[in-house]
C-alpha positions as CSV (number, residue, x, y, z in Angstrom):
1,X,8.0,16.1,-29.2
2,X,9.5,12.9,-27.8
3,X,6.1,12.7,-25.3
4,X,4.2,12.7,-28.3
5,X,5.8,10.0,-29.9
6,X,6.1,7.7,-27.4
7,X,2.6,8.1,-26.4
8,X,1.4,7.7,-30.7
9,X,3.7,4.4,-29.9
10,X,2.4,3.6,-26.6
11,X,-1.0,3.8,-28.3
12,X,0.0,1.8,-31.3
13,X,1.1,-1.2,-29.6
14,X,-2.2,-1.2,-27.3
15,X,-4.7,-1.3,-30.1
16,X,-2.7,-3.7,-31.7
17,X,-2.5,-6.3,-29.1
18,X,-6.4,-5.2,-28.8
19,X,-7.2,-6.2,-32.4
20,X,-5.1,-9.1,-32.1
21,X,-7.1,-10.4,-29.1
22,X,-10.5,-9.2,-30.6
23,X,-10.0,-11.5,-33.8
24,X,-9.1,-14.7,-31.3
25,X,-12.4,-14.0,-29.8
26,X,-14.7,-13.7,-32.5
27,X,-12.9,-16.1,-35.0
28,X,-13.8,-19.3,-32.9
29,X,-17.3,-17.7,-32.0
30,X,-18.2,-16.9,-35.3
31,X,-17.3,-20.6,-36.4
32,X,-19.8,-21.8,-33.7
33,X,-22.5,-19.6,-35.4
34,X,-21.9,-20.5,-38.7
35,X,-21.2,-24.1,-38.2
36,X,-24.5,-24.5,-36.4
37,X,-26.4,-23.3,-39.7
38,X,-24.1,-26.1,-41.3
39,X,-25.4,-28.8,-43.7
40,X,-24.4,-32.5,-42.4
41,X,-22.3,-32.7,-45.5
42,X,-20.3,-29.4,-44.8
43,X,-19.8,-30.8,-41.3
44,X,-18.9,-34.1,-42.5
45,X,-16.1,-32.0,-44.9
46,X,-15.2,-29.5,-41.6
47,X,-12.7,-28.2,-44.0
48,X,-14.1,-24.4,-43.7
49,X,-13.3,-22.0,-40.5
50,X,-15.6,-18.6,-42.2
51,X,-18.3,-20.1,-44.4
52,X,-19.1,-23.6,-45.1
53,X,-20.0,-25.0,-48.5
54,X,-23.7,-25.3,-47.9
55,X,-26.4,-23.4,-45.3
56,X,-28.9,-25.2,-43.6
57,X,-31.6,-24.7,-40.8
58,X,-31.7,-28.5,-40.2
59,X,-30.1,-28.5,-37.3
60,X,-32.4,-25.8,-35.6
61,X,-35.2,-27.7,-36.6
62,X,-34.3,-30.6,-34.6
63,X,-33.7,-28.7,-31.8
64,X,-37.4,-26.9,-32.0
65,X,-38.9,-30.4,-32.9
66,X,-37.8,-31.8,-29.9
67,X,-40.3,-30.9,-27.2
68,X,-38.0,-31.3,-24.6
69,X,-35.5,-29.0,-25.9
70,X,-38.2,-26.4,-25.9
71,X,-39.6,-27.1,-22.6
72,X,-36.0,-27.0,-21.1
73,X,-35.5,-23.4,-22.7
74,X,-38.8,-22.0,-20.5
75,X,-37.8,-24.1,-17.1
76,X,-33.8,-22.2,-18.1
77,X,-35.8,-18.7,-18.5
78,X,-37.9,-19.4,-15.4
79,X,-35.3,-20.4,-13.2
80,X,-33.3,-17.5,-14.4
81,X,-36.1,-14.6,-14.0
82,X,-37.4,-15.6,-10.8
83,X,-33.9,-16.4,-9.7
84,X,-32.4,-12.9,-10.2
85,X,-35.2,-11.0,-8.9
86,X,-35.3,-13.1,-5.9
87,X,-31.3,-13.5,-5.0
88,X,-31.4,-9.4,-5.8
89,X,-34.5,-8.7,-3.4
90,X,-33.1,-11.4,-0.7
91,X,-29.3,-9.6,-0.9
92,X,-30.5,-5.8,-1.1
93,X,-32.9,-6.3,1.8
94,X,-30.0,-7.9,4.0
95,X,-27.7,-5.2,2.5
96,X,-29.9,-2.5,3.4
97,X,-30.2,-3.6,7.1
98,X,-26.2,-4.3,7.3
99,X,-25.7,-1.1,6.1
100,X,-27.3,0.6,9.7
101,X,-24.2,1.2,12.2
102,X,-26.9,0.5,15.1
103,X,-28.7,-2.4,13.8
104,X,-28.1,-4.6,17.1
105,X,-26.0,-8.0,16.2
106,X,-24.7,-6.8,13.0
107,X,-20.7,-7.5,13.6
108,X,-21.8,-10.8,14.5
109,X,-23.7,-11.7,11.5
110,X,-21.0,-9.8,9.5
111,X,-18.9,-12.7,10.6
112,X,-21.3,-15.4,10.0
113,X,-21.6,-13.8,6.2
114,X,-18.0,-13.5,5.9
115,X,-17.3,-17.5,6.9
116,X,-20.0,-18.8,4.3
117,X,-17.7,-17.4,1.9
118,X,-14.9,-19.1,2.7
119,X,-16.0,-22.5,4.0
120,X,-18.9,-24.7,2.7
121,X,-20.8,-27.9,4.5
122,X,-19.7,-29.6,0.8
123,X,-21.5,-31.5,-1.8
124,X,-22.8,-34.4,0.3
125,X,-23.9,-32.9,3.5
126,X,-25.3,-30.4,1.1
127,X,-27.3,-33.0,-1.1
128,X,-28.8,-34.3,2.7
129,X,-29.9,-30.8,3.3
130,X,-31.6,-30.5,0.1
131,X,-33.3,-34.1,0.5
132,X,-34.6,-32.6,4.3
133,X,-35.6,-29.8,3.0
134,X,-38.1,-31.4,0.0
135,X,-36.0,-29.7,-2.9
136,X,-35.2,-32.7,-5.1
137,X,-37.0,-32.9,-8.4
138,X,-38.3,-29.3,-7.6
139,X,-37.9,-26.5,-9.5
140,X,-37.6,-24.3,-6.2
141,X,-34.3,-26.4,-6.0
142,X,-33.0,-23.6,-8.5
143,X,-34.4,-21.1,-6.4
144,X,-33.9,-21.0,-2.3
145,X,-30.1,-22.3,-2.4
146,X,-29.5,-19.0,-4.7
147,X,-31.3,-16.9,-2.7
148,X,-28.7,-15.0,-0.9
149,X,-24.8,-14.3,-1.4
150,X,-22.8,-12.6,1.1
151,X,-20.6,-11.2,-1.5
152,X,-23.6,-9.2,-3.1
153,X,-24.6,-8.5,0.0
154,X,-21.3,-6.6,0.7
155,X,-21.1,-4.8,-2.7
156,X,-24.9,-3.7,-2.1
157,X,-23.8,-2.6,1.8
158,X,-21.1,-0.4,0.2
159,X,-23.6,1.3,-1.8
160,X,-25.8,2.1,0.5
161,X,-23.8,3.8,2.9
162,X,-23.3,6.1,-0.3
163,X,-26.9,7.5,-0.2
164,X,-27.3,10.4,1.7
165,X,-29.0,10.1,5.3
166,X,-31.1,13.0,4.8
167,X,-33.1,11.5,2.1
168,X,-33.7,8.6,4.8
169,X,-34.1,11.3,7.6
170,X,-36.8,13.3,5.5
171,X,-38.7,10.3,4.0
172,X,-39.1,9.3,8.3
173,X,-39.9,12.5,9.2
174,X,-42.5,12.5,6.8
175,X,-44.0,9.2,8.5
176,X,-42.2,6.3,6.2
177,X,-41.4,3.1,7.9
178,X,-38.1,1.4,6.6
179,X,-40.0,-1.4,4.2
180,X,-41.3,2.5,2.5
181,X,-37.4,4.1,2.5
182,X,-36.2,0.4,1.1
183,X,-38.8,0.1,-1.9
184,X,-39.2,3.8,-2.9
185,X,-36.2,5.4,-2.1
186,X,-33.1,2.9,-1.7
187,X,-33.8,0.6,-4.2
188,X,-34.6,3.3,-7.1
189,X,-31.5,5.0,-6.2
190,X,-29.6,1.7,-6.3
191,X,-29.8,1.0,-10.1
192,X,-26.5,0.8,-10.9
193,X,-25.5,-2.1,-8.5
194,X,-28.9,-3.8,-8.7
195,X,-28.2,-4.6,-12.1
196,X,-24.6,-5.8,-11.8
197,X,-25.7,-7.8,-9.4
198,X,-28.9,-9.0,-11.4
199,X,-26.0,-9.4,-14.8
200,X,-23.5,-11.6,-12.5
201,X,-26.6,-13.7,-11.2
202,X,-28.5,-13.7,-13.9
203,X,-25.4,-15.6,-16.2
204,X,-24.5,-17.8,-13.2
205,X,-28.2,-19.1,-13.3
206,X,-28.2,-19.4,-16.8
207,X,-25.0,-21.2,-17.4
208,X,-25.7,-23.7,-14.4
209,X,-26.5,-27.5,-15.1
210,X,-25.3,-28.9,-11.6
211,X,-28.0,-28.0,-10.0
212,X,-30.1,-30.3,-12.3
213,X,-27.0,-32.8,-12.1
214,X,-27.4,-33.7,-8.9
215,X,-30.8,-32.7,-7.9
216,X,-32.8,-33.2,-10.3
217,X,-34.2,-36.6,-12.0
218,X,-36.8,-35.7,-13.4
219,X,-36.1,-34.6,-17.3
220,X,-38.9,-32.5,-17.2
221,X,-37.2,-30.6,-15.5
222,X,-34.3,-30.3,-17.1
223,X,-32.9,-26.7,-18.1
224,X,-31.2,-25.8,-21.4
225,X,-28.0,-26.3,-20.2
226,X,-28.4,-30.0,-18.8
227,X,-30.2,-30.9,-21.9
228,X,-26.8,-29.5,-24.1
229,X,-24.7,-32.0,-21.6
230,X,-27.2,-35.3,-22.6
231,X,-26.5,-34.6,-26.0
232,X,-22.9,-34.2,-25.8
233,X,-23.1,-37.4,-23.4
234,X,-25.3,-39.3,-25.8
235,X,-23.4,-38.2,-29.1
236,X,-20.1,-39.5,-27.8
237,X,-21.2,-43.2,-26.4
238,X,-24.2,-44.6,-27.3
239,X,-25.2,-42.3,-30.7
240,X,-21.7,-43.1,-32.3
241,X,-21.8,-46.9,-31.2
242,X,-25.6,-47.4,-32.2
243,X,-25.0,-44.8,-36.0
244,X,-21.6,-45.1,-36.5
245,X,-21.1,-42.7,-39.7
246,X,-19.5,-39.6,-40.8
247,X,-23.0,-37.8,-41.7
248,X,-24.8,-39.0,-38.4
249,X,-21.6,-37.6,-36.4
250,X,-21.3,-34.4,-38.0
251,X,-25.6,-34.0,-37.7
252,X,-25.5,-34.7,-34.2
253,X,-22.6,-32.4,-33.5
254,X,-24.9,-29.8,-36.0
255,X,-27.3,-30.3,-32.7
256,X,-25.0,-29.1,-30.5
257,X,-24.0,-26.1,-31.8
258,X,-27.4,-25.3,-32.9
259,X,-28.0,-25.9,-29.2
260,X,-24.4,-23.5,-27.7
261,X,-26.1,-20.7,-29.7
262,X,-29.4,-21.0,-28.4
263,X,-28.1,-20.9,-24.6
264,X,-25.6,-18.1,-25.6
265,X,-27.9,-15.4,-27.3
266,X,-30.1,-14.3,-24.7
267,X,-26.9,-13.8,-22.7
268,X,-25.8,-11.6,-25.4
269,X,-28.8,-9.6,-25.9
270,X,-29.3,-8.7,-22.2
271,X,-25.8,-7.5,-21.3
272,X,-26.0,-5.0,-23.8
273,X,-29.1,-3.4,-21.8
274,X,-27.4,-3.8,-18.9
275,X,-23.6,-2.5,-19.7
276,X,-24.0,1.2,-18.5
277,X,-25.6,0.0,-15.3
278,X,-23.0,-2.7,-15.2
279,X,-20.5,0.1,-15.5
280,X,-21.2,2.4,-12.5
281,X,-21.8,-0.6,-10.3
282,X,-18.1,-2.3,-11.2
283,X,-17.2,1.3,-9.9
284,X,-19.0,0.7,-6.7
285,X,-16.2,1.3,-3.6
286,X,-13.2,1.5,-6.2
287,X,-13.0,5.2,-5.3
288,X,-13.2,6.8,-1.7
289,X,-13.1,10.8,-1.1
């Protein structure tokens, strides 16, 4: 009986602190939402945290009137597709050959993967590589840097010493080569940690504006993210110095959040299609039998 109750209280206290933390979560993002879908005057009040005093879509159109903005969302979706089918490709492929006891070399490129995760050349000598290589003001500058992680590649190796060697053993017996086994047969098999890599990728190339930052001059190539970060620059020196009043501040910060929720909503949508598959791969290795 005493079992029972302190488990009935064991349980109490956890979806209470659970609740607790749930409400800190969604009260400040819900404000976001609703404050982007503001009026200039309800943000010039900001005396409301759940509903403001008037709605209005003004500040989303100014975002999609601004050719820019729109033109930065496609380079951010671009970068973003082509990036996580490329880094996933690039890492399975190397995961799949690290994963072979007899591949000749391998403990030494194990340890050439394991000291790129540790050490880095560093943001100049990096910057000079870049220039070498042609990558400035290029969209591929997204792209080839991000191709390969030796950390995926080491959650992907650990998953593919989990498929059975038969399956291998049959599909070569039957006259596969090891590009057929890797497309038809490891890959499909491999759902579960392709897409946790492709969810942790996929946000990290979304989210990123230092890329553009320090590569990148040319605005039109700008992604989302970088074009959030002139507004917030412009809105806090030369916007307040040049417009000066309450209403002006409050509609360009109406531009912002209009603009947080545009770069956080596709984010949201994908991760539900990806959280089963998620899941299993954040299982990947964590038991052994």
């Amino acid at each position: 009986m005493k079992k029972d109750v302190d488990g009935r209280l064991f349980d109490l206290i956890n979806v209470t602190i659970l609740i607790v933390f749930t409400i800190l979560i969604i009260i400040p993002l819900w404000n976001v939402l609703i404050s982007s879908f503001a009026s200039g005057q309800a943000l010039a009040k900001g005396n409301f945290i759940f509903w403001p005093e008037e709605l209005s879509l003004e500040n989303y159109k100014a975002v999609f009137r601004d050719s820019s903005m729109i033109r930065a969302f496609v380079i951010s979706v671009a970068k973003t597709v082509i990036g996580v089918l490329t880094h996933v490709f690039f890492c399975a492929m190397m995961a799949f050959a690290m994963s072979k006891a007899h591949l000749k070399g391998r403990k030494l490129y194990s340890a050439m993967g394991i000291i790129t995760m540790f050490f880095s050349g560093g943001m100049i000598p990096t910057y000079l590589l870049i220039r070498e290589l042609g990558l400035l003001n290029s969209f591929w500058v997204y792209i080839i840097p991000a191709l390969l992680s030796y950390y995926d590649v080491i959650i992907l190796m650990n998953f593919f010493r989990n498929v059975p060697d038969s399956l291998e053993e049959s599909a070569m017996i039957d006259g596969a080569g090891y590009w057929r086994v890797f497309l038809q047969i490891i890959l499909p098999l491999s759902k579960p940690a392709l897409a946790t890599i492709a969810l942790f990728n996929g946000v990290n190339q979304w989210n990123d504006f230092m890329t553009a930052r320090i590569y990148i001059t040319n605005k039109d190539l700008y992604p989302l993210q970088m074009k959030l970060y002139e507004i917030i620059v412009q809105s806090q020196t030369q916007g307040m110095q040049n417009i000066g009043t309450a209403l002006a501040q409050s509609t360009t910060k109406g531009v912002q959040l209009a603009t947080i929720v545009m770069t956080t909503i596709p984010i949201l949508i994908i991760y539900p299609m990806l959280q089963k598959h998620f899941i299993s791969g954040m299982m990947v290795g964590a038991v052994k039998e």
